[in-house]
C-alpha atoms as one frame of an Amber mdcrd trajectory, in Angstrom:
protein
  -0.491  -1.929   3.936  -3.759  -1.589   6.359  -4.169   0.703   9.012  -4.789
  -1.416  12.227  -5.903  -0.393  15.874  -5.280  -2.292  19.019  -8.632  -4.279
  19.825  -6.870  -5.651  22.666  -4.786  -7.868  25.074  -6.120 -11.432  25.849
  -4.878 -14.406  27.123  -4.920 -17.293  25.585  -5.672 -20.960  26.555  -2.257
 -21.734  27.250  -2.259 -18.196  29.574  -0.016 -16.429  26.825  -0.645 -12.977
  26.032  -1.822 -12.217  22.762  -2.015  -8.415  21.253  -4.904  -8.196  18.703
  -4.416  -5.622  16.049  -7.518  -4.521  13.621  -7.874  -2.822  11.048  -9.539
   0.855  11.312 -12.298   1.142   9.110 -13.413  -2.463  10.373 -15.827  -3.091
  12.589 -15.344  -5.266  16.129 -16.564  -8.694  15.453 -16.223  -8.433  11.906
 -13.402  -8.973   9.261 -10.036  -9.791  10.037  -7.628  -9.597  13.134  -3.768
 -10.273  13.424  -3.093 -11.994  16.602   0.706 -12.016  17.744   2.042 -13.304
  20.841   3.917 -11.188  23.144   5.641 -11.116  26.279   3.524 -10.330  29.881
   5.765  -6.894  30.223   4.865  -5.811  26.927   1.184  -6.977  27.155   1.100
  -4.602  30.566   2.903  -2.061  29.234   0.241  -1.660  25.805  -2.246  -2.020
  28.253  -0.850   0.837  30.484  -0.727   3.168  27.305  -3.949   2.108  25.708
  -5.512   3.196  28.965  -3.410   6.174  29.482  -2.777   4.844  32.845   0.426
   6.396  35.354   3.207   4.795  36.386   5.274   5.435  39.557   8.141   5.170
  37.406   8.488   5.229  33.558   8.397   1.960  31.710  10.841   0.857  29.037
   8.766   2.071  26.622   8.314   5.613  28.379  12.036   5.533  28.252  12.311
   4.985  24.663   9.741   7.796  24.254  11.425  10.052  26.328  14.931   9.275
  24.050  13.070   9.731  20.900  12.126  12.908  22.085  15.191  14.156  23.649
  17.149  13.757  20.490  14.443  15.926  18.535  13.065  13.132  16.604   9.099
  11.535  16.254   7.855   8.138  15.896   5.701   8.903  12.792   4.332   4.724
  11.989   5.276   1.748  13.055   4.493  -1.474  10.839   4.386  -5.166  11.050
   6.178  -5.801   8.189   6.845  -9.420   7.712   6.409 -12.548   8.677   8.936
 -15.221   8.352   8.791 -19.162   9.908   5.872 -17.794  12.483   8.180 -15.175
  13.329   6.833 -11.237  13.042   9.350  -8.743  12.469   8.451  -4.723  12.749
   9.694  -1.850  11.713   9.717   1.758  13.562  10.117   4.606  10.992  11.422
   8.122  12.653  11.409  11.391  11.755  14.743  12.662  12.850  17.209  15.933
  12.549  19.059  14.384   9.913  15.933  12.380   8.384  14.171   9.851   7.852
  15.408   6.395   9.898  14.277   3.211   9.867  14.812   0.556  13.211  14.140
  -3.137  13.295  11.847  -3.842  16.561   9.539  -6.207  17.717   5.607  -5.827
  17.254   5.433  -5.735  20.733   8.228  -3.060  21.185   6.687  -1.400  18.197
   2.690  -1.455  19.730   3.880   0.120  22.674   6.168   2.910  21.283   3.308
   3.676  19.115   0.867   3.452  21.528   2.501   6.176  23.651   3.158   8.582
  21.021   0.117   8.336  19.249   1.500   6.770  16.095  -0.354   4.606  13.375
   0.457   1.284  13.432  -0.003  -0.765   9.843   0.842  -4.149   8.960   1.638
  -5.625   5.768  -1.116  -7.361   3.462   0.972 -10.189   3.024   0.989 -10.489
   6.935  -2.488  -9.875   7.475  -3.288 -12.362   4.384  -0.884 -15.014   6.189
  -1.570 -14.832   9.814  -4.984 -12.670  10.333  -7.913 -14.697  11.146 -11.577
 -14.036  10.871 -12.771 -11.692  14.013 -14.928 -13.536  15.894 -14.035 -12.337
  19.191 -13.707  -8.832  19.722 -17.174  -7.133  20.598 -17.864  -3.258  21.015
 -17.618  -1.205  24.196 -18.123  -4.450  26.520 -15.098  -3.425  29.170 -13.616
  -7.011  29.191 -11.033  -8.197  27.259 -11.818 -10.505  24.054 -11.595 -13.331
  26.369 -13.406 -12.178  29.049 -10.216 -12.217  31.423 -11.967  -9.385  33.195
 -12.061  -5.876  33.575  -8.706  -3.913  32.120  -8.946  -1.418  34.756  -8.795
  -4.145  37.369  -6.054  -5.353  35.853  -4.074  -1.961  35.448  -4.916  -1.690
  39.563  -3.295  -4.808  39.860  -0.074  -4.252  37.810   0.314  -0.719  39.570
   0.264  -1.964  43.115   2.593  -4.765  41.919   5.067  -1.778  41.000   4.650
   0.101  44.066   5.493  -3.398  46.267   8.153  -4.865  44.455  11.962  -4.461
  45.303  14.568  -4.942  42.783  15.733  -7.887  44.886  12.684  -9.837  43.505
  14.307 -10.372  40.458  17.552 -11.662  41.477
């Protein structure tokens, strides 16, 4: 297992969102990086907890924090555990009253959860050996996303007045 970091949310040419996860004691543009495509909510919603950013009302993910929590347990790791036919499964280990528990997530679900508690976040060698790539497009400090999508911040603006202006009835 390696100890990874969120280097960040891009988009990719085909306007997916792509988390990029990296490990710790590895410098931006250098080594390895695990791409995995993810949804657009769970793309803003990383974002939103990367940049410790408030919502008007809690995300899915604050509301799985808030549960954790509630029942007296912790998140204490998440991992990407496996890969299997392009598909990345996760794990979410808790530290709960009556032990230690295990769930099956999503990397994406998993990012975020971890993101908001302050969690590590690991992923398997045989993952990072399978999928990881060389990093060539993360840089230090620059603002932007690895793509150069633009400014998170902007973006954060964005998804926040979107929340403020949108009525349930959108999505009917």
């Amino acid at each position: 297992m390696v100890q990874v970091r969120v280097a960040g949310v891009a988009l990719d040419a085909t306007q997916q969102h792509v988390i990029l996860l990296k490990p710790i004691d590895e410098l931006p543009g250098s080594g390895r990086i695990l791409p995995i495509w993810i949804g657009q909510q769970e793309a803003t919603s990383i974002l939103i907890a990367i940049e410790g950013a408030e919502v008007p009302r809690p995300l899915a993910h604050d509301l799985m924090r808030s549960m954790i929590e509630t029942l007296g347990a912790a998140v204490t790791r998440v991992e990407v555990a496996r890969i299997d036919d392009g598909t990345f499964y996760a794990d979410v280990t808790l530290a709960t009253p009556v032990g230690e528990r295990v769930v099956d997530a999503r990397p994406s679900d998993a990012v975020a959860l971890a993101s908001r508690v302050g969690a590590p976040i690991w992923v398997a060698d045989a993952v990072m050996e399978e999928a990881g790539m060389p990093d060539n497009v993360t840089e230090a400090g620059d603002g932007e996303e690895p793509d150069g999508e633009g400014d998170l911040s902007e973006r954060l603006e964005e998804f926040q007045k979107f929340i403020e202006d949108v009525d349930p009835e959108d999505f009917r």
